[in-house]
C-alpha positions in Angstrom: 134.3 94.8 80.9 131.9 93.1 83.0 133.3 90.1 84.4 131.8 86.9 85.9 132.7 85.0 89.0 133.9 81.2 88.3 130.5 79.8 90.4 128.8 78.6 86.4 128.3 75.5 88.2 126.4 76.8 90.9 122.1 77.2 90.5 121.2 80.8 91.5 119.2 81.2 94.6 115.3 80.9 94.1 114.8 84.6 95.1 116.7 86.2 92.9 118.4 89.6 93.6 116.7 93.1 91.7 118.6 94.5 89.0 121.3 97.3 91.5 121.7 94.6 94.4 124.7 92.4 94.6 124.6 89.7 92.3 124.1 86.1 93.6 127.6 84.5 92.8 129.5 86.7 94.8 131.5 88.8 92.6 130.5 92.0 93.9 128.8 93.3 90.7 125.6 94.6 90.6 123.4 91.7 89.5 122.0 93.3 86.2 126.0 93.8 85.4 126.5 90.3 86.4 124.0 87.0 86.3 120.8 88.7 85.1 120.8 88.1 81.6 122.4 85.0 81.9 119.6 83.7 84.5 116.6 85.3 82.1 117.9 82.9 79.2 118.4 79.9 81.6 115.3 80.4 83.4 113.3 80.4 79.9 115.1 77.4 78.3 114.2 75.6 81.7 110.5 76.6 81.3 109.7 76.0 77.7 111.3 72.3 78.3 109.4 71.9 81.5 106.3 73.1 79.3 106.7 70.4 76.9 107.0 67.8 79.8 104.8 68.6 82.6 101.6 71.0 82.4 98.5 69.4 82.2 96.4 70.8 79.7 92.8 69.9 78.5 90.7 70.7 75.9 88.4 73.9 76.6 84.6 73.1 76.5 82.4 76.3 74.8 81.8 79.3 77.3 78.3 78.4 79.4 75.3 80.2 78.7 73.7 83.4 81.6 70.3 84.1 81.8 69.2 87.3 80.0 67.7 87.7 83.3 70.2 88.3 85.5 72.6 91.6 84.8 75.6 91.0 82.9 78.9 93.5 82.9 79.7 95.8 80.6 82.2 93.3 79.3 79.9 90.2 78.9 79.4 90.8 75.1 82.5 92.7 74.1 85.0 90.8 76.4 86.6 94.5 77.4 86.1 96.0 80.8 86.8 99.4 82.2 88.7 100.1 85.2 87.2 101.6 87.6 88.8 105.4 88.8 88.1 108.1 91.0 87.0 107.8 94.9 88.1 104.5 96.5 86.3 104.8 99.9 82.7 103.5 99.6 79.5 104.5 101.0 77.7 102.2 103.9 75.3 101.5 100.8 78.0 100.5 98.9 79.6 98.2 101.6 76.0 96.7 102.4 76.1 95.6 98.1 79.6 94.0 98.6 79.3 92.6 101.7 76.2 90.5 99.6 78.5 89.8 97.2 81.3 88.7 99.2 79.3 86.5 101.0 78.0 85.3 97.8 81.6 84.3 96.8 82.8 82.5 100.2 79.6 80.7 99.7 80.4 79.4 96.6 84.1 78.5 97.3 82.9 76.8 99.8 80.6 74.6 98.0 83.4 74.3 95.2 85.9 73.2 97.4 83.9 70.4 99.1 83.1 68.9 95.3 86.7 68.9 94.3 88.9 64.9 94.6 90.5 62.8 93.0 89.0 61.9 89.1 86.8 65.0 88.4 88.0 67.1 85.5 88.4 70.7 86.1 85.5 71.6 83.8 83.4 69.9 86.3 84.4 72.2 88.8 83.6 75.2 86.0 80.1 74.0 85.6 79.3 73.3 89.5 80.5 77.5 89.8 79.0 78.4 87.0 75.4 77.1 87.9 75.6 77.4 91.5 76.3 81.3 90.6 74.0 81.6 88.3 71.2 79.7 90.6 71.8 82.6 93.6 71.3 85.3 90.8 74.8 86.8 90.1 77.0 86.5 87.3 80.4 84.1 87.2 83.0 87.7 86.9 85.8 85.4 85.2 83.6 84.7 82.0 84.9 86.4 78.8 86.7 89.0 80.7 89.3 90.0 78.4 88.2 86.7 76.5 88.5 84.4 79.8 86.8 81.3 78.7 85.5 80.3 81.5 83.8 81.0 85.1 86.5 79.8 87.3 90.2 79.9 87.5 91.7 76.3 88.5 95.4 76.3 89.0 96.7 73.0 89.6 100.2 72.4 90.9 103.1 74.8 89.6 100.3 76.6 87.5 100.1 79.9 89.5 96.7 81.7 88.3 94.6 81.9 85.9 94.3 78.2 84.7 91.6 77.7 82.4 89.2 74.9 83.5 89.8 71.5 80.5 89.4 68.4 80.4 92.5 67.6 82.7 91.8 65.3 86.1 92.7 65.9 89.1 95.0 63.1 90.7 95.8 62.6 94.0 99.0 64.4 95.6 97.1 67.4 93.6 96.5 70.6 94.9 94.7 73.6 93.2 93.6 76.7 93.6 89.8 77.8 93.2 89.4 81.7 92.6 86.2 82.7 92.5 85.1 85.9 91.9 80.8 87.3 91.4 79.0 90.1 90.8 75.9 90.5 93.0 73.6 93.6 92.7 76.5 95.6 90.9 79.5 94.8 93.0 82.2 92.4 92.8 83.7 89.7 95.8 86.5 87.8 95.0 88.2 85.1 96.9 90.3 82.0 96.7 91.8 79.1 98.3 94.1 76.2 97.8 92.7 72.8 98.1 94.7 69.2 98.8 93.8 66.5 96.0 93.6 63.5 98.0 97.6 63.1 99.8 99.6 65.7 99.2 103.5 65.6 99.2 105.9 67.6 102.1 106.1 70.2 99.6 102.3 70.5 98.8 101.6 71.0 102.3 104.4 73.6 103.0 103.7 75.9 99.8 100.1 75.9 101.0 100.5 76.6 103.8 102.7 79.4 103.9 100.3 81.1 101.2 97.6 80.4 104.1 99.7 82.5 106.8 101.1 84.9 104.1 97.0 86.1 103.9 96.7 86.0 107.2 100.0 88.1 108.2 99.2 90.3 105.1 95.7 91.0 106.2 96.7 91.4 110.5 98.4 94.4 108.7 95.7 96.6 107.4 94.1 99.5 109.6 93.7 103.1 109.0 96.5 105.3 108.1 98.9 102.0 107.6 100.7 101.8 104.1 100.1 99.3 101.5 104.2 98.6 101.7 103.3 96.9 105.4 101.5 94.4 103.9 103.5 93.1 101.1 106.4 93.8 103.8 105.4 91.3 105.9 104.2 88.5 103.8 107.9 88.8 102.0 109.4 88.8 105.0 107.5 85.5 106.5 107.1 83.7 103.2 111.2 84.2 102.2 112.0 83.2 105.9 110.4 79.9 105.1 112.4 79.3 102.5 109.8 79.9 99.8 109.4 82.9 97.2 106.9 85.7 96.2 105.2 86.0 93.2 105.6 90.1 91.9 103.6 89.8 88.8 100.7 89.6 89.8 99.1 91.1 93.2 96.0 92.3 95.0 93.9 94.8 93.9 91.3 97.5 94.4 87.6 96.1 93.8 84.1 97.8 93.9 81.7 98.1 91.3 84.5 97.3 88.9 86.2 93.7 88.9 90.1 95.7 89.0 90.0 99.2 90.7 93.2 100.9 92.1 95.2 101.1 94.5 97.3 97.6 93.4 98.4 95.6 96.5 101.8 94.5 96.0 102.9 91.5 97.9 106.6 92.3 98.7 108.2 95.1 99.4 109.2 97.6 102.9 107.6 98.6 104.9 106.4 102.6 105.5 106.1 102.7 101.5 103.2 103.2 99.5 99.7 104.6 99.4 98.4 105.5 102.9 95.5 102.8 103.8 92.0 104.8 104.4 89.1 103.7 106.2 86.6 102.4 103.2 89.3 100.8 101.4 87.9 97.9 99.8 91.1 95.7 98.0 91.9 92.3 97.8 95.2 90.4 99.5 96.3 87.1 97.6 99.6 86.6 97.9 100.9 83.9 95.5 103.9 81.5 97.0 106.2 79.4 95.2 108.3 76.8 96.8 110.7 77.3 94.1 111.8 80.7 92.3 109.0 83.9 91.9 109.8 84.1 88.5 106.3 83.1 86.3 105.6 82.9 82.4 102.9 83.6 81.0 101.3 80.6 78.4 102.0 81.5 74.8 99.3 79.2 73.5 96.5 80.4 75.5 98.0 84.3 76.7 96.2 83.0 80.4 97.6 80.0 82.2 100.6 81.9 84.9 103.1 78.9 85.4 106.4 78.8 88.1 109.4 79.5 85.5 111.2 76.7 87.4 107.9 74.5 87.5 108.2 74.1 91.0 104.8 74.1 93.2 102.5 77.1 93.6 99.7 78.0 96.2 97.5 81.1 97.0 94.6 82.3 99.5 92.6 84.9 98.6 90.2 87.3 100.2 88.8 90.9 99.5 88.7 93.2 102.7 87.3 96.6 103.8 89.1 98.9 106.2 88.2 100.2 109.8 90.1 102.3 112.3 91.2 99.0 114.0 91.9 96.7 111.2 89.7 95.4 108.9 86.7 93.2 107.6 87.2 90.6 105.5 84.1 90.2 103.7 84.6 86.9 101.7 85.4 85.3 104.9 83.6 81.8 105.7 81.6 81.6 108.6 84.1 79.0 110.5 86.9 76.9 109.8 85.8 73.7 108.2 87.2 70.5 107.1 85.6 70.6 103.9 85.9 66.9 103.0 87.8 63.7 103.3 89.8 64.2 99.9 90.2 67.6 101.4 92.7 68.3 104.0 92.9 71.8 103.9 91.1 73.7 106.6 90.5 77.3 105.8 88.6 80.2 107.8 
């Protein structure tokens, strides 16, 4: 019989261990032996009262309109894409497409980014994408993929991804997260960034931006022959040593002429594991940091909105890269660092 240090009154540690390391308390037992099950039913009872308290949601205007002119993915009508298989180094061809789409994308963010304050509702910020994306000829990649509703993703506060853009306003001490992802002459970019709404709090401004130098540590780790374990290696490493936590649900990914292509780019883990890093490699890093525990839930209501378990603060940075011998491009990067606006204090390269 399994038995359980006297520490009830003590809160577990927001990194948890994994299920054969020591558990938390101190006992000795492995964890999944020990707290684990205990902490899954705490951890949900916290969120689904924190869900009925905090998370701004708004109502969800009708998906926007494309021009029949402008080519649409296979998932446009049916709302079910395919993912792409096979090689994963591209062509100079290829890399001349993305690189148009990439810079499409950091384009786009940019102008996003400089409309978003205090007051506007985040369908505003779905309809500025939408038509800006539209207007340069490519097609907004969120919209009905898998049934996405929208063209954007807006994550405000302790929502962690895939936030569906509502009638909800932004307030000052905000922040959110843009992700914008296109499709230009066949080929996806994708990229993100978290944005200050007006002030932000001491805890705002630390989540984002550790998720800022997680991307930039993660990325300072790709080159040729390097694994993909480096990278979410040294992110963990740097983001935990700040006292902040990892998101494992959900990481970077392999992108081409498909929106999610292999290899998946975990954001934790050691380093000298995983899939050997080629040059050609196109994949996106965007490692997601909470300030509380990495745990997430995934919204019943909607089967989209990614929320902190604890409902503590989340931020991300995004940005999709192609390997070289030395290192590697990042294609959706902006062309300098820029104070985007006064109700904007983040400064981003």
């Amino acid at each position: 019989m399994t038995q359980i240090a006297t520490v009830a009154s003590r809160r577990p540690p927001a990194v948890l261990p994994r299920p054969n390391e020591a558990c938390w308390c101190g006992s000795g037992n492995k964890y999944k032996k020990c707290h684990k099950e205990a902490d899954t039913v705490a951890l949900r009872d916290e969120r689904t009262s924190l869900e009925r308290t905090k998370i701004r949601k708004g109502a969800v205007s009708p998906m926007r309109d494309v021009p029949l002119s402008i080519p649409r993915p296979e998932y446009a009508a049916s709302g079910t894409p395919t993912r792409g298989s096979g090689r994963d180094v591209r062509t100079p061809e290829e890399l001349e497409r993305m690189r148009k789409s990439c810079a499409a994308a950091a384009r786009i963010l940019k102008a996003a980014g400089a409309m978003v304050k205090p007051g506007i509702t985040t369908d505003e910020i779905d309809a500025f994408v939408h038509e800006l994306t539209v207007k340069e000829g490519g097609y907004p990649s969120p919209l009905n993929y898998r049934g996405f509703p929208k063209s954007v993703c807006t994550s405000i506060n302790e929502v962690v991804c895939h936030g569906i853009p509502g009638t909800q306003i932004l307030k000052d001490g905000d922040i959110i997260n843009v992700d914008i992802t296109t499709i230009y002459g066949g080929y996806y970019g994708d990229t993100s960034a978290t944005f200050y709404i007006g002030t932000p709090s001491a805890q705002a401004r630390k989540v984002t931006e550790v998720a800022r130098r997680s991307l930039e540590l993660g990325i300072a780790e790709v080159k040729d022959g390097a694994r993909l374990g480096d990278i979410g290696a040294a992110i963990q490493q740097y983001a935990e040593g700040e006292g902040c936590s990892v998101v494992r649900d959900f990481v970077g990914h392999g992108i081409g002429r498909r929106f999610h292509e292999d290899p998946q780019v975990k954001h934790y883990g050691r380093r000298g594991t995983g899939e050997r890093i080629k040059t050609g490699m196109t994949f996106t890093i965007e490692p997601m940091i909470n300030i509380g525990r990495f745990e997430v839930v995934v919204d019943a209501d909607d089967n989209w909105t990614v929320t902190t378990v604890d409902g503590s603060l989340s931020a991300q940075f995004e940005h999709t890269i192609v390997v070289t011998k030395t290192g590697c491009e990042v294609l959706t990067k902006r062309p300098k660092p820029l104070r985007l606006s006064e109700n904007v204090a983040t400064v981003f390269a």
